[in-house]
matplotlib code that plots the C-alpha trace (Angstrom):
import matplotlib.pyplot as plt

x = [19.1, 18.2, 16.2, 17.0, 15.2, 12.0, 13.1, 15.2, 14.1, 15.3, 15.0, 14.0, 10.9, 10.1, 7.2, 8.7, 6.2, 7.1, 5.3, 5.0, 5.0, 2.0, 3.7, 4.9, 1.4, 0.1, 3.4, 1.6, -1.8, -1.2, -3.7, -3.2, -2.4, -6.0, -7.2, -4.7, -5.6, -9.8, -9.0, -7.1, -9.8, -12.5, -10.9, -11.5, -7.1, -5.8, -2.7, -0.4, 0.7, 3.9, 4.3, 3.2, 3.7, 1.5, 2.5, 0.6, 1.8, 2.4, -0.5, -2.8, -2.5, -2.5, -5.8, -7.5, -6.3, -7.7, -11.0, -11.3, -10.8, -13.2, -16.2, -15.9, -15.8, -18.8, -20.6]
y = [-10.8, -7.4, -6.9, -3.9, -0.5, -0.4, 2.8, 0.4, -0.3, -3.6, -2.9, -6.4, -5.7, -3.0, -3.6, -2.2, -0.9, -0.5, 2.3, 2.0, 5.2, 6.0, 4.8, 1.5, 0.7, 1.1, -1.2, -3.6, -3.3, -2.5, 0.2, 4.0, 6.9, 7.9, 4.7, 4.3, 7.9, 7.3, 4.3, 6.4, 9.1, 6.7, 5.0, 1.9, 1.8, 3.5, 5.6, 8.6, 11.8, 13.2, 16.4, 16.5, 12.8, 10.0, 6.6, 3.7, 0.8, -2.7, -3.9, -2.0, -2.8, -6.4, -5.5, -4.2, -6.7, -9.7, -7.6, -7.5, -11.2, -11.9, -9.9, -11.8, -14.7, -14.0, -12.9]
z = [35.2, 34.2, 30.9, 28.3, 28.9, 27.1, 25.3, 23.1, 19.4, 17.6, 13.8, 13.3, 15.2, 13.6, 10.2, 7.4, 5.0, 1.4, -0.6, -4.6, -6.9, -8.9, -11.9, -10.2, -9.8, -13.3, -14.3, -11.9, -12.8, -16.4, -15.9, -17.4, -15.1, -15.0, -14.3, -11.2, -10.2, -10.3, -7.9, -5.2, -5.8, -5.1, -2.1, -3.5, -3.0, -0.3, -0.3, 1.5, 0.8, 1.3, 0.5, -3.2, -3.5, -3.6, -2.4, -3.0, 0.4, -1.1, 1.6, 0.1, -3.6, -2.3, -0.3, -3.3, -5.8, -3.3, -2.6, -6.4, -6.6, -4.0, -5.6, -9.2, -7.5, -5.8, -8.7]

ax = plt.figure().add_subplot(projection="3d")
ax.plot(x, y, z, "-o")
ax.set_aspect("equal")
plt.show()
């Protein structure tokens, strides 16, 4: 039995990483453009550029939303 090369990519393997729009996040958050903006300025939630672009990955609002949630709860 000979296995596949190694060179081979199964898309099923491969993560697939969504990235929300500046304005997709304030819809989420219900926060204004500023407010969304101060956050990404303040690494507090973490985003990419591309090109002029800023996109927000779906693992990263989640990250900040459950880091918020654990703070008030430990206060």
């Amino acid at each position: 039995m000979i296995s596949p090369p190694l060179t081979v990519l199964h898309p099923e393997a491969t993560p697939v990483l969504d990235l929300l729009t500046v304005p997709q996040v304030m819809a989420r958050l219900q926060l204004g453009r500023s407010a969304v903006y101060d956050l990404l300025r303040t690494g507090q939630l973490a985003s990419i550029t591309l090109g002029r672009a800023r996109r927000i990955p779906t693992d990263a609002l989640t990250d900040f939303i459950r880091a918020r949630l654990e703070q008030e709860a430990a206060a």
